[in-house]
N, C-alpha and C positions, 0 to 999 in steps of 0.2 A: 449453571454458571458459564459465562459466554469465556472465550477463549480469544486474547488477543495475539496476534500473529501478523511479523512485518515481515512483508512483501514487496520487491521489487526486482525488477529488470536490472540485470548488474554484468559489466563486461567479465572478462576472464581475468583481469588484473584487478578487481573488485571497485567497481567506479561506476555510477548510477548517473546517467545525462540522457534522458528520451531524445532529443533531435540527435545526437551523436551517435546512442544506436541504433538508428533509426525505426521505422514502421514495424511492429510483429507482421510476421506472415499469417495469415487467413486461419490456418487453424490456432495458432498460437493465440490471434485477435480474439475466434470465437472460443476461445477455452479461457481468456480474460473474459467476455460476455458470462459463462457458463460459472464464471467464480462469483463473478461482482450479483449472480442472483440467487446465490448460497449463501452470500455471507445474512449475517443479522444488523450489518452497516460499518461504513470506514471512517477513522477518524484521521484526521491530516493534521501537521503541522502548516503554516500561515502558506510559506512555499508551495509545498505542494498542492494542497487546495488550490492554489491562485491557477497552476499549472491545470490540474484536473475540469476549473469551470469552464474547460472550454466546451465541455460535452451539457452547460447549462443550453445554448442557443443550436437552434437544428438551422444547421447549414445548407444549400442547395447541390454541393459537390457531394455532399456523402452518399455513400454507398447503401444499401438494406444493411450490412453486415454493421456497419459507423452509427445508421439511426438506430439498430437492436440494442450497438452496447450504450447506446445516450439513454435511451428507454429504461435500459437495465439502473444504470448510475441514477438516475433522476427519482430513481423509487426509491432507493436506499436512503434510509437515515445516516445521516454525515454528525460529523462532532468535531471540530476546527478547535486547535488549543492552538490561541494567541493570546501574546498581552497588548499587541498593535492593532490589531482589527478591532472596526466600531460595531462591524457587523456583517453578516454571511448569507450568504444567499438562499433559495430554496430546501427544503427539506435539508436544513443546515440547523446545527444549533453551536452556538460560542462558547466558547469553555476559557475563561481566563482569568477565574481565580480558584485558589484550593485545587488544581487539575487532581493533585494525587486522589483527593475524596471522593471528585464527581468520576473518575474512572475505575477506580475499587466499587464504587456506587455500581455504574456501566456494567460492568467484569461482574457482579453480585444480583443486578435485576436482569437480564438478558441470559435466554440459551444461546446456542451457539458460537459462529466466529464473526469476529469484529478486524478487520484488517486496520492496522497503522503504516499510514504512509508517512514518507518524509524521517533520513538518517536522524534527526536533531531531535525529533518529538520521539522516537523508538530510542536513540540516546537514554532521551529522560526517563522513560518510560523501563526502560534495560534497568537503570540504575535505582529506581524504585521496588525491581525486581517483580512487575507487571505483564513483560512480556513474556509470554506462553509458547512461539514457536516461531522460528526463521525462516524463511523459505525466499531463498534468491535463484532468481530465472535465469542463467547464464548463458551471454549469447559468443559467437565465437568472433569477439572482436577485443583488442587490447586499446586502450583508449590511451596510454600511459599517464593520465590525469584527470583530475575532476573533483565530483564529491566522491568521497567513497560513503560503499553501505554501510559499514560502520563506523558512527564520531567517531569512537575512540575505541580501545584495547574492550572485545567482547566478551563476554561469561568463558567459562567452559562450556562448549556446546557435544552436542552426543549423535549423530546423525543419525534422523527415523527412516528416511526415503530418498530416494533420485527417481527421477522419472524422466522420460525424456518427451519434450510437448512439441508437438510440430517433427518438423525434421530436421531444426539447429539447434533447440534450448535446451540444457539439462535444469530441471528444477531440482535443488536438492533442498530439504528439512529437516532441521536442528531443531531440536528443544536443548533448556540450558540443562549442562550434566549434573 
């Protein structure tokens, strides 16, 4: 039974904006590389997909390290829950009606971890009582504004792990207590 598990990059005052906090550093990048070819695929809300197809097209500035993790991303099965998109891109499939069943479905045919991007789709997914673990990458930067990682007031969480990735981020992980 796959395991879903939302992930993101979130300042110290809990507030998730990639251009704001800007670039990971090299190891941190290749330890996203090193996740996104563990996982058994990510499901996004509308947002953040739109955000993430930038690693659909291979650009002539990237680096080896930028075309490994396009590489990585482009293999993975994706699963977009919108009810606005007509339709998604590569190794993409739509999710926009009944999401609770086709993701119970997900979570019940699939081993492994399934990451959820996007505060608002882990919102729903929280309140459904779906998601399986928390893991926010904390970087040492206060934003005082934005989205935060969580919509709204979260479970009771129980902390499994900190780690520390690179030499700025603690990654810490909750499952709900």
């Amino acid at each position: 039974m796959a395991k879903l598990v939302f992930e993101l990059n979130v300042s110290l005052d809990g507030y998730i904006d990639h251009e704001r906090l800007g670039p990971p550093d090299p190891a941190l990048f290749r330890h996203f590389t090193d996740r996104v070819r563990e996982l058994t695929g990510m499901m996004y809300g509308r947002r953040m997909y739109e955000v993430m197809r930038y690693w659909d097209d291979d650009l002539p500035e990237w680096d080896a390290d930028e075309r490994d993790y396009a590489l990585a991303w482009r293999s993975q099965p994706k699963w977009v829950v919108s009810r606005s998109m007509a339709s998604v891109g590569p190794n993409a499939t739509l999710v926009s009606d009944d999401v609770e069943s086709v993701i119970r479905g997900l979570k019940s045919e699939f081993p492994g971890e399934i990451e959820v991007a996007g505060p608002d789709l882990a919102q729903s997914l929280t309140d459904l009582g779906l998601i399986d673990e928390y893991r926010l990458y904390f970087h040492p930067v206060v934003l005082g504004s934005g989205k935060p990682f969580f919509a709204a007031p979260s479970p009771p969480l129980r902390l499994m792990a900190s780690d520390l990735i690179g030499e700025r981020v603690i990654r810490l992980s909750y499952v709900p207590a």
